[in-house]
N, C-alpha and C positions, 0 to 999 in steps of 0.2 A: 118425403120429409117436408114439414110444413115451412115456409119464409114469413118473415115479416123483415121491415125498415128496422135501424138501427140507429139511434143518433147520440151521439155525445156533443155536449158545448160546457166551455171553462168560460166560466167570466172573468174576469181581470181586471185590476188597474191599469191605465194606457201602456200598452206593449212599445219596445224598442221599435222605430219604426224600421230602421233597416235588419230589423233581425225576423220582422213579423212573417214575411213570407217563407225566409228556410223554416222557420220554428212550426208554420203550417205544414209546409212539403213533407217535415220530417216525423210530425204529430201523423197524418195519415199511412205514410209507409211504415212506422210502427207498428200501429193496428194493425193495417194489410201481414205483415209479416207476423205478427203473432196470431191474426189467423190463420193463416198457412199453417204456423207451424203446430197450431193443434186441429187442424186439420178439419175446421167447421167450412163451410159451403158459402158462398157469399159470390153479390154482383159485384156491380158498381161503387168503387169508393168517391163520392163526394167532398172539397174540403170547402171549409168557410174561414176568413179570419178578416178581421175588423178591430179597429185601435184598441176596443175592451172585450175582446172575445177571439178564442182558437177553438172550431168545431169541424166533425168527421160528420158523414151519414154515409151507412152502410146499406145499398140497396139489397133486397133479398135476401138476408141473412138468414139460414138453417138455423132452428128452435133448437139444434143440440148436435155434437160431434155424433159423426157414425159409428154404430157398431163394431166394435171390433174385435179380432179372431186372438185368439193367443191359445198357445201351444209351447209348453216346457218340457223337456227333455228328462228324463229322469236315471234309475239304473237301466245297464243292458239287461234283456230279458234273461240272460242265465245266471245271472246274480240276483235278480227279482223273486224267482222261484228256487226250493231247496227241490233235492231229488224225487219229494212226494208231491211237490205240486202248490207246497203252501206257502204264502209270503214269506219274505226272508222281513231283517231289518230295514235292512238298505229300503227295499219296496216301502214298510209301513213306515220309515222315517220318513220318506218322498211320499209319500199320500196323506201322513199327519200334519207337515209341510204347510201342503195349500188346503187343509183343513175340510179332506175328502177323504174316505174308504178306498181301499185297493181295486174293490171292484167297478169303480168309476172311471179307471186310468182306460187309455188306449194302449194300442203296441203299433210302433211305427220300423217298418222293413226299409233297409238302407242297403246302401251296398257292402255295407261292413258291417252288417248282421242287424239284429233285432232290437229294439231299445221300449221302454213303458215312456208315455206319453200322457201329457194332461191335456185336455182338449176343452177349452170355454171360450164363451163370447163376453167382452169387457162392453157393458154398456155405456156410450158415450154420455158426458158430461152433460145438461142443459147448457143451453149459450147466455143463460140470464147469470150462471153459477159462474161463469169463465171469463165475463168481458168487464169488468171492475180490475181485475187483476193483467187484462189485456193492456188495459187504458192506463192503469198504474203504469207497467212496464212501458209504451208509449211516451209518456211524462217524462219518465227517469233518464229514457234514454235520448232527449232532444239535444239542440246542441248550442247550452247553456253554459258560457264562460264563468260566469259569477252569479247564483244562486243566492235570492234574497229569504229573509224571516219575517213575520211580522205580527203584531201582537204579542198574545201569548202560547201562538203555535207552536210547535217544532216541524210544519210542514213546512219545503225549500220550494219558492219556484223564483222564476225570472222578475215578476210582478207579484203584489200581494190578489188572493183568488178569491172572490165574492160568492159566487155564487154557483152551479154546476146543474148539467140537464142529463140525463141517461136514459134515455128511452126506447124499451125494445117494444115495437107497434104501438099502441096505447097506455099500454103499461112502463111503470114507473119503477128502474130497476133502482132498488135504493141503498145497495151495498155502497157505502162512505169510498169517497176518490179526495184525495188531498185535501182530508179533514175533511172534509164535507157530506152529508147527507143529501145524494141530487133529487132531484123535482119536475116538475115539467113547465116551470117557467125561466124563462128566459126578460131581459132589461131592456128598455128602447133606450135613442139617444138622450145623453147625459140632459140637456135643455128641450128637447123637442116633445120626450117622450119621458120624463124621469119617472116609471113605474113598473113592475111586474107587467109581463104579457104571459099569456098562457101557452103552448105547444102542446095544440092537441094529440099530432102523429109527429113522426119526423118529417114525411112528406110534408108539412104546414110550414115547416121551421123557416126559412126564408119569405113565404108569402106574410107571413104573422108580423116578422121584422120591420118589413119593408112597406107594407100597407097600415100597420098600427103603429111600430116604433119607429120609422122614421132611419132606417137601419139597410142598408145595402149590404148582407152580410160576404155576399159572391165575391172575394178579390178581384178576379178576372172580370166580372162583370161591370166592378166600379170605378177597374182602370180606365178602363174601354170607356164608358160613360167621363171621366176626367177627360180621356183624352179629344175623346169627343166633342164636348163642350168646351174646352181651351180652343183647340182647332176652330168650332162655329162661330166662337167671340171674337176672335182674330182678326174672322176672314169679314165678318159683317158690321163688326164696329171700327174696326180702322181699315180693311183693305188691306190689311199685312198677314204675316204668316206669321202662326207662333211655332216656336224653335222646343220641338218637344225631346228633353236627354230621356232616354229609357230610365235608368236610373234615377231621377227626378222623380218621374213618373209612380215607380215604383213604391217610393217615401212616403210621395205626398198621398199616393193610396192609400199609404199604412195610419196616416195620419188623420184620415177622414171618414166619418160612416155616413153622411149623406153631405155628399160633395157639391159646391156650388163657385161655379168657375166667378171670378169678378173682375174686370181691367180696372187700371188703373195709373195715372199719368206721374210723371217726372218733369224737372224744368228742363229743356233743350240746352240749358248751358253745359249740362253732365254728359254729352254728346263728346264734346272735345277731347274728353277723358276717352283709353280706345277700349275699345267693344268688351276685350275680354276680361280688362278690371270691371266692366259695370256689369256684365252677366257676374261673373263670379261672386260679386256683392250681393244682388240678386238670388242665387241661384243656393248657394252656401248659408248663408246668414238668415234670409225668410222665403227660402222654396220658393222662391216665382218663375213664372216660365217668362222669356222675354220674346219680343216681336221682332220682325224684321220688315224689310218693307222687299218691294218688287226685284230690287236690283242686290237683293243681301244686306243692304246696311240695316243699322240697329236703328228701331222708333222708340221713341220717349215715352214708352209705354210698359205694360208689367201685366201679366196675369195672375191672381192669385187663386188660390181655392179655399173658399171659405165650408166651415163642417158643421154650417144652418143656413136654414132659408129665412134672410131675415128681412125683416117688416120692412125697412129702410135700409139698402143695398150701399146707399151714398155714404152714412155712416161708417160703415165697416170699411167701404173702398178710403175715405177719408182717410181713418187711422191709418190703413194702411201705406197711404203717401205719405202720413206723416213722419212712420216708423223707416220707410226705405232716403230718404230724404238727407238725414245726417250722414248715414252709410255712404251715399255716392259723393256728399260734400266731402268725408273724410277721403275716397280714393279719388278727387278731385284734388286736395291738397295734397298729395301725396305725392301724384302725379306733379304739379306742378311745384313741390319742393324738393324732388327727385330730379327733373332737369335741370336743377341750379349747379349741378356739379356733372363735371364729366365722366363717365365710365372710369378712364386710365385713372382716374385720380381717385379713384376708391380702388387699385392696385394693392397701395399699402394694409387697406382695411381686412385684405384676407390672410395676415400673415397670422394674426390672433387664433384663428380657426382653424379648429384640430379637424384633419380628415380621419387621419390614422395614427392612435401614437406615436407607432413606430415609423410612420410612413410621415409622420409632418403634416402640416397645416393645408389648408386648402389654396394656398399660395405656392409652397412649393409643389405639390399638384400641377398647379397652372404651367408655371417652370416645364414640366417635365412632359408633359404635354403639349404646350408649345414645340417643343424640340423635335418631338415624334410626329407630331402631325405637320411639319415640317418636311419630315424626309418622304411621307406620307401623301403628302401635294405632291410631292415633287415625281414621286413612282406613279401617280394616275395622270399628271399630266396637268396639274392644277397648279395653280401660285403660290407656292412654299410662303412667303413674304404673308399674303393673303391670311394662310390659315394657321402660321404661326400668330399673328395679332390676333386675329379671333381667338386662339384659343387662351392667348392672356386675359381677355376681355370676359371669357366666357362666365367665369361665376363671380364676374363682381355685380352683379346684379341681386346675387343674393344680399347684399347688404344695403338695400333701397329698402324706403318705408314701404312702399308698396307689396314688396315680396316679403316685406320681414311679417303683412301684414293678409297677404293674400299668397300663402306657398306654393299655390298650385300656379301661378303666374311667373313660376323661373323663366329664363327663358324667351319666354311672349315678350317680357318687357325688357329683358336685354337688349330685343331687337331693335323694339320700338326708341330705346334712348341711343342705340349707337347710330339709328335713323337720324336721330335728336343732335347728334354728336359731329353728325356728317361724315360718320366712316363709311368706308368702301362700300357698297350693298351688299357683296358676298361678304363681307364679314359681317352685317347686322343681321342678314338671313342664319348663317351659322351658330350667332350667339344662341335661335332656337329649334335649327336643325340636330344644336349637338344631342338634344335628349330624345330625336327620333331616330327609330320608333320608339315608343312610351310604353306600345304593349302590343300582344299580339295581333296583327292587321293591321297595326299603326300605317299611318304614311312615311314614306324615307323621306332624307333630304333631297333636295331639290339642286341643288348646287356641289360641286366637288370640293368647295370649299368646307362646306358641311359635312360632308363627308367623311373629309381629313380629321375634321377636330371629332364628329361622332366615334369613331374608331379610334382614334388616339384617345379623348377618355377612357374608353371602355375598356382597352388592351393596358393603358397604366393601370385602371381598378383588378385585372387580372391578374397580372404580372407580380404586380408589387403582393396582393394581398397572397397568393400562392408561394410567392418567396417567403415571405415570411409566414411560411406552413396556417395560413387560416383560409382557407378554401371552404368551400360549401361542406356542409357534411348533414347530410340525412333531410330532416324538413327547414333546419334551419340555413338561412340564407340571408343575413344580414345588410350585405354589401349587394345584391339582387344580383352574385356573378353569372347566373344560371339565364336569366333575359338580357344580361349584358352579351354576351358568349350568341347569343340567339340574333341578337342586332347588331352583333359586327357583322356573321352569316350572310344575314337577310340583304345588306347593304352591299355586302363585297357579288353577290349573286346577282342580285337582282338589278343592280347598277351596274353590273359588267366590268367589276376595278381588276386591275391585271394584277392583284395582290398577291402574296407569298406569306402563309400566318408565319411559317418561322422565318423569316427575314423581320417580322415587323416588330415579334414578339423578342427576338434580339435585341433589334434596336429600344424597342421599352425595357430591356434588363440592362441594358449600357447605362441608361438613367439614371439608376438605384446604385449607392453605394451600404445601404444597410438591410440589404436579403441573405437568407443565411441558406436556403437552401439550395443546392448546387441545381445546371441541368434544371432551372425554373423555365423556361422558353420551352422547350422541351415536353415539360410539364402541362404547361399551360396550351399548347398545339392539340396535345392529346387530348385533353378534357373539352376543348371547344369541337374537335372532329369526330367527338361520342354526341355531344349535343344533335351532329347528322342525324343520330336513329330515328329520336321523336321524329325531329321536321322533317322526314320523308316517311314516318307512318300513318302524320297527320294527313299526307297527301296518296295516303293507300298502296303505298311502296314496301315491298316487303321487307323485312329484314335481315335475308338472307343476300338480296341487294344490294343491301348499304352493308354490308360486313365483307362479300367481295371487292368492293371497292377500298375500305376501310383497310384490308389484308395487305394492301399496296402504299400505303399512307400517304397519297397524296396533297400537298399543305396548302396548295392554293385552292380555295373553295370556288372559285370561277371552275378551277379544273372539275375538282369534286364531284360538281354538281353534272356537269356534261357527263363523265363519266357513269352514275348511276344513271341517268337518263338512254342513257346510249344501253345499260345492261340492263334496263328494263325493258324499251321495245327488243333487243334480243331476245332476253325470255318469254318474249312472246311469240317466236318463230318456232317452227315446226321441230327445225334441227337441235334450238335448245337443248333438249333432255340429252338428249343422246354424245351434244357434243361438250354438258357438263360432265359426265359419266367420264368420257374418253379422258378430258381431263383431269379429272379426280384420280383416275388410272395411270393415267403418265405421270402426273406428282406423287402414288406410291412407291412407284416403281425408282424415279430418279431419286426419290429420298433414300432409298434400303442401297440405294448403288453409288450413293457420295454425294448426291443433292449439286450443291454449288461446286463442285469441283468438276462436273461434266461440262466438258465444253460444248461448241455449237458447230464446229467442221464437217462439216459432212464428205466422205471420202467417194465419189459416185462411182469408183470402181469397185468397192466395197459392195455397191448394192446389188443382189442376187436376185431376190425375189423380185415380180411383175409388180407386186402389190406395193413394195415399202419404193422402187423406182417410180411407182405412179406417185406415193403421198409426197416423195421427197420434191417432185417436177411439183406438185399443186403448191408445195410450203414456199419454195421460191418465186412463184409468179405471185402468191399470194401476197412474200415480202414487200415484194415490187410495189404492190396495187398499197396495199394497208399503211407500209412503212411514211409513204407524203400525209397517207390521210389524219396519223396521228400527230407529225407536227405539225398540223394546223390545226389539232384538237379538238377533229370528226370523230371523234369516237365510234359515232353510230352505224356512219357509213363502213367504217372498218369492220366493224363488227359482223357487220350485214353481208360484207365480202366473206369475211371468215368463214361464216353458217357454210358457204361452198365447201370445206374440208368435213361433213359429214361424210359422206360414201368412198371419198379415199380413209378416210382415220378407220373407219367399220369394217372396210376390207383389209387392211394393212392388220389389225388386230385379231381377222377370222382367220387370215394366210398366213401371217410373219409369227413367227416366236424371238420376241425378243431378244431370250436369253441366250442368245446361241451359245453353242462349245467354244469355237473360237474368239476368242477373245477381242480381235482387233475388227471383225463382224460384227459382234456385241456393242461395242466400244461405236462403234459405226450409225449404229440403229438410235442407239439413249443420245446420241450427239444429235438426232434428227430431230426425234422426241423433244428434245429442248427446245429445240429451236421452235418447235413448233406451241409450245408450251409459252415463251417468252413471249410470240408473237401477240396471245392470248392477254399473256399478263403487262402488254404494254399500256390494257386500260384496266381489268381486273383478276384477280384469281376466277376465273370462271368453275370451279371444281369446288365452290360453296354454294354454288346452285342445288337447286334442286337435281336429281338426278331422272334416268330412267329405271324403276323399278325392274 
């Protein structure tokens, strides 16, 4: 079957810059999946997208789906034929059917007898007939919040659509795509290039752009060249580094089709102001990347990316000092009419601000948090006094011009005025440790003062919002308790805090006088100890792991976390299999004979058999050894001794019958089993492992 190139391009009005690249990713996996699913042949998918343009090119694509078999089922042959041999109805109503004579059918032999069959090949479609209607479906399906009109269309897209290319090898397929009639020209940039350019092939389509229109259509190729060129300005016009966010990055690619990096100065006085109001001004308001010098601090300098190469560089750089200029004057004032007042004294100013209807202002918040993160220093070992102030202080920063003006600066500038203010340093670090981590791989705090009050936020937003039944449910997640829940985790783990969630999540429902749902701590324990699954599947841990442990409910996630780590290198030992199996086996057995009502006595005069007198000596030495290693919360060492009771439990089970006649024998054996069982479940249910087949 023969191939040729395949290329689609939409012209557009400037595309959303952070929406340019899903709107590409999702524009090619479209196509790709609608061919699949009709089953044409194809290479390489290529994507292109540039501020006024989203295009595909399909290497090698098959002139036309394959051939294919089809075969219908019709009557059984003995309803087909009467006694003489001649079509019945049935036969000539199923052969007039598919608009064929009786004598055309097949007979297809089953094991449940004979049946008439129709047998034809379905010529597949041409690929020129099928990819208008691919590229449609493509379009409809991206992922377009608000679909605009324009003119006198009734076609919807994101941006209004100028122009469109369809070209399978040379040829021009011209079945209409979102109103339009395609062609095989393609528009250079808006100033560099405002004309038709032609597209010979598809293979042309980016050399044509970029050598006539002035046009980088490759994303990837034009980040890379951004980055590139920011990076070389940096490094050779000031000696500094430029500070490049991926994210950034990403925007001002969407924003540019022939990119032209430019620096550009600031006055040294907007230094004073700190680092992360003037990037954010920067960074937010006109996408500049900003410099740094050797030692990390910020240089009075600015990168911008301009989207021409123009005649006079100084002009453009000009404006653009001119336009960043009032921005940093404004977070200059800001700053300095923000430390005229001190923190505590914008206390009162959050009593106005609603957190939660029902839950009260972001004042009494602070109250209740304070309180918690109080008892909270005091269980890790930190300075209650400490992290109660912090946590009073914490969001009165929200009501500074700076914040009211720069929202992503919570936080940052708390610090910096309680700095300002002469508080304690653990408490000006906490004012922006409390909202680490921010996201996943964020940094934790650094101080256990931060600590106290990260956690105590996070466990009041839990508590309080579950008490009064508004929990997360399905996508929606309002109050973000699902990364709150995630960075109490991460913190109490990876900080090593000797915490207890239901001790803490108590104390944050002692706070609350208007929850209505009973058993909220409770509640709220269980849903942050399901949170475990992801963050140990994200680290390759099975889930059969975290649900053994899970089976035990242990509430201190310090514990938690040892524990599945300790029953993960055990399921990696040899004995594993075999001594979940034994497991699983001893817990159906104790369940059908009274579960918790069998005690753990073992009566050694009782014991008859070699086998169950060997496993009962191995359960006690093993007592011995396991029982220290678990209160010091070895899990794994324990574990590791245990795997020893393989080839006593495997003989005890080949030799012993349980169930003996006698009763107080019985009674003897299931009291061993326990124990041995218990020993087990001192870190997990070991009997949700996997087993031995």
């Amino acid at each position: 079957m023969a191939t040729q190139d395949f290329l689609v391009e939409l012209g557009t009005e400037e595309l959303p810059p952070k929406a340019l690249k899903p709107l590409s990713d999702a524009f090619t996996a479209g196509i790709a999946k609608g061919l699949e699913d009709a089953g044409i042949a194809f290479g390489k998918l290529e994507s292109f997208a540039a501020p006024r343009r989203l295009a595909v090119r399909v290497r090698d694509l098959a002139d036309a789906q394959p051939d294919k078999s089809v075969e219908k089922r019709g009557p059984a042959v003995k309803a087909a034929f009467d006694d003489a041999g001649n079509p019945t109805r049935a036969l000539t109503g199923f052969a007039t059917s598919l608009g064929v004579t009786p004598d055309q059918l097949d007979t297809l032999e089953t094991d449940k007898g004979a049946w008439v069959v129709y047998r034809s090949v379905e010529k597949g479609r041409p690929t020129v007939e099928l990819m208008p209607e691919l590229v449609e479906q493509s379009l409809a399906g991206l992922p377009i919040p608000k679909r605009m009109r324009w003119g006198a269309y009734r076609t919807e897209f994101v941006r209004p659509v100028h122009w469109a290319i369809m070209l399978f090898g040379n040829k021009v397929v011209d079945a209409p795509i979102m109103g339009l009639t395609p062609g095989n020209k393609t528009r250079g940039h808006r100033f560099h290039c405002p004309k038709s350019l032609i597209v010979p092939t598809p293979g042309d389509y980016e050399v044509v752009l970029k050598q006539e229109g002035y046009v980088i259509a490759d994303f990837a190729e034009r980040r890379e060249q951004i980055r590139a060129g920011v990076t070389t300005l940096a490094e050779k016009e000031a000696g500094g580094k430029a500070v490049i966010d991926e994210e950034l990055l990403d925007e001002v690619t969407a924003l540019n089709e022939w990119p032209v990096p430019l620096m550009g100065r600031f006055e040294e006085r907007f230094l004073e102001v700190p680092a992360e109001a003037l990037v954010s001004s920067m960074k937010e308001h006109q996408k500049y990347f900003h410099v740094v010098a050797a030692d990390g601090e910020i240089m009075p300098l600015f990168i911008t990316v301009a989207n021409l190469d123009s005649k006079d560089p100084s002009q453009v750089i000009s404006g653009n000092e001119k336009v960043i200029r009032p921005r940093l004057a404004d977070a200059a004032f800001f700053y300095e009419t923000d430390r005229k007042s001190r923190l505590e004294d914008r206390i009162e100013q959050l009593k106005p601000i609603v957190f939660q209807e029902k839950l009260g202002s972001i004042y009494d918040k602070s109250v209740r948090v304070a309180a918690l993160a109080r008892k909270i220093a005091d269980a890790i070992g930190s300075d209650p006094a400490l992290a109660e102030r912090a946590a009073m202080l914490a969001k009165t920063d929200l009501v500074t011009e700076m914040v009211l003006e720069f929202t992503d600066l919570q936080g940052i500038m708390g610090q910096y005025y309680a700095t300002n203010d002469g508080e304690p340093e653990d408490v000006a670090k906490a004012l922006n440790e409390q909202y680490m981590p921010r996201f996943a791989g964020d940094d934790l705090p650094t101080t256990l003062t931060g600590c106290a009050v990260a956690i105590a936020d996070r466990l009041d937003s839990l508590v309080g919002l579950f008490g009064i039944n508004q929990p997360p449910s399905g996508t929606r997640d309002p109050f973000a308790l699902r990364r709150a829940s995630l960075g109490v985790l991460r913190i109490i783990i990876e900080r090593e805090l000797p915490l207890d969630l239901q001790t803490c999540c108590q104390w944050a429902e002692e706070n609350f006088t208007v929850l209505t749902k009973k058993d909220t701590a409770d509640t709220v324990v269980d849903y942050m100890l399901e949170r475990f699954r992801a963050h140990y599947e994200e680290q390759g841990i099975g889930a059969e792991v975290y649900l053994s442990v899970h089976a035990r409910r242990p509430t201190k996630p310090l514990d938690f976390d040892r524990r599945v780590k300790a029953v993960e290198a055990f399921r990696q030992l040899p004995e594993a299999l075999a001594l979940a199996g034994a497991n699983k086996r001893v817990s159906n057995i104790l369940t059908k004979q009274g579960g918790d009502a069998i005690g753990e006595n073992v009566d050694k005069s009782l014991l008859q058999d070699q086998a169950e007198q060997a496993l009962a000596e191995q359960i006690s030495q093993q007592a011995d050894t396991v029982l220290p290693l678990f209160e010091k919360g070895d899990y794994a060492a324990a574990l590791t001794s245990l795997a020893s009771l393989r080839e006593p439990v495997d003989t005890f089970f080949d030799e012993v019958m349980v169930m003996a006649e006698d009763e107080a024998i019985r009674d003897n054996r299931l009291a061993m089993l326990n124990q041995l069982r218990n020993l087990f479940l001192r870190v997990a249910d070991i009997s949700l492992l996997p087993t031995a087949s």
